[in-house]
C-alpha positions in Angstrom: -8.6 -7.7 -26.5 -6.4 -5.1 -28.5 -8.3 -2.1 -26.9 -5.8 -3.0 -23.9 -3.0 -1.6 -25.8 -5.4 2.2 -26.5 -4.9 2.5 -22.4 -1.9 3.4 -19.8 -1.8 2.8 -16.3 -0.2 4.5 -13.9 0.3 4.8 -10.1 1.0 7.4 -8.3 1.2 6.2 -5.0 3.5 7.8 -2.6 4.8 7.0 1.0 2.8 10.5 1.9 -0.4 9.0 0.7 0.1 5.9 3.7 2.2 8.1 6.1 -1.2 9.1 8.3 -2.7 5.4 8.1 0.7 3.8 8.9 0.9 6.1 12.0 -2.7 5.8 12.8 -2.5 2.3 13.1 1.2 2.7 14.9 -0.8 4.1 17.7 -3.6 1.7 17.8 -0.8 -1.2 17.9 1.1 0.8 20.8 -2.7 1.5 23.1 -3.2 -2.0 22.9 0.4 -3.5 24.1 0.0 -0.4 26.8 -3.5 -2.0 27.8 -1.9 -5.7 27.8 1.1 -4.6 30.3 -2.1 -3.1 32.6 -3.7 -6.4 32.6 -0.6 -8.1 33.1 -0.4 -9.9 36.6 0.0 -13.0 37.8 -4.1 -13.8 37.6 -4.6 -11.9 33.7 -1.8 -13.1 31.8 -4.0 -14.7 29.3 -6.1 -11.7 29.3 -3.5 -9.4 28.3 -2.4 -11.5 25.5 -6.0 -11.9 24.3 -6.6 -7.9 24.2 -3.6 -7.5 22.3 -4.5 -10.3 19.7 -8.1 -9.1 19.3 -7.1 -5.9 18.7 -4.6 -6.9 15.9 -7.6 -9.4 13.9 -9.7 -6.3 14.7 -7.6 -3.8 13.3 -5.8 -5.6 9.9 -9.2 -6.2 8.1 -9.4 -2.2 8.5 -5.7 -1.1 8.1 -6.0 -3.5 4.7 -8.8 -1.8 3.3 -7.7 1.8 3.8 -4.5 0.7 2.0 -6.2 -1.1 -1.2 -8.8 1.9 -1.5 -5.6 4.4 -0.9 -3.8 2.4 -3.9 -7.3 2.0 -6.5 -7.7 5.9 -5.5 -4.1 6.5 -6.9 -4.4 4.1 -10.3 -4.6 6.1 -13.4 -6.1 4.6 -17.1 -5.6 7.2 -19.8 -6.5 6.6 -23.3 -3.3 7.2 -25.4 -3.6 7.1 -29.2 -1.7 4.4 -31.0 -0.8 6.8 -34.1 1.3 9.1 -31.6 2.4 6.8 -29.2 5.9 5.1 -30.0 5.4 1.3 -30.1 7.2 -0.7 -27.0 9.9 -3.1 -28.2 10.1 -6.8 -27.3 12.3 -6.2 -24.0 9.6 -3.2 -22.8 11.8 -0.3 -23.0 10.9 2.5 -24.9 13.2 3.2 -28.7 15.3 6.3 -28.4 15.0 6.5 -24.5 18.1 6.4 -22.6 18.4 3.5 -19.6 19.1 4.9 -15.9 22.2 5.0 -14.9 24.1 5.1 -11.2 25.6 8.9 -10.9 29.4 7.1 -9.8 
């Protein structure tokens, strides 16, 4: 259980990296409300709001999965060697690193 300490994780996720899937999905959402107001009439109310809710269970399972395997693709373990490495105190931080401050 000590080998946990040897590694360091890091993510380097951006909002670049989900930009195309949140817009790609943006457009799916917006197709299917324009479908929905097409069926809407006075006979295909229910139908409209069924095409709109099939496509969001249809489309979250999807939109889900291509963020998770965005985020795993953008995960980092590197080995780091203990000798080198400064030791973490008790409250996390780093010794001899400065905290961030607000520019005021």
């Amino acid at each position: 259980m000590n080998n946990l300490h040897n590694y360091r994780l890091k993510c380097t996720l951006t909002f670049g990296d989900i930009y195309g899937q949140i817009i790609a999905w943006l457009i799916v959402i917006f197709l299917s409300l324009a479908s929905s107001l097409a069926l809407w009439s006075s006979a295909r109310q229910i139908y409209a709001l069924a095409t709109v809710g099939i496509v969001l269970v249809l489309s979250l399972p999807f939109l889900l999965f291509a963020f998770v395997t965005t985020l795993l693709n953008h995960i980092e373990v590197t080995a780091i060697d203990p000798a080198t490495e400064p030791q973490a105190t008790i409250t996390g931080t780093m010794p001899n690193h400065k905290p961030a401050e607000a520019i005021g």
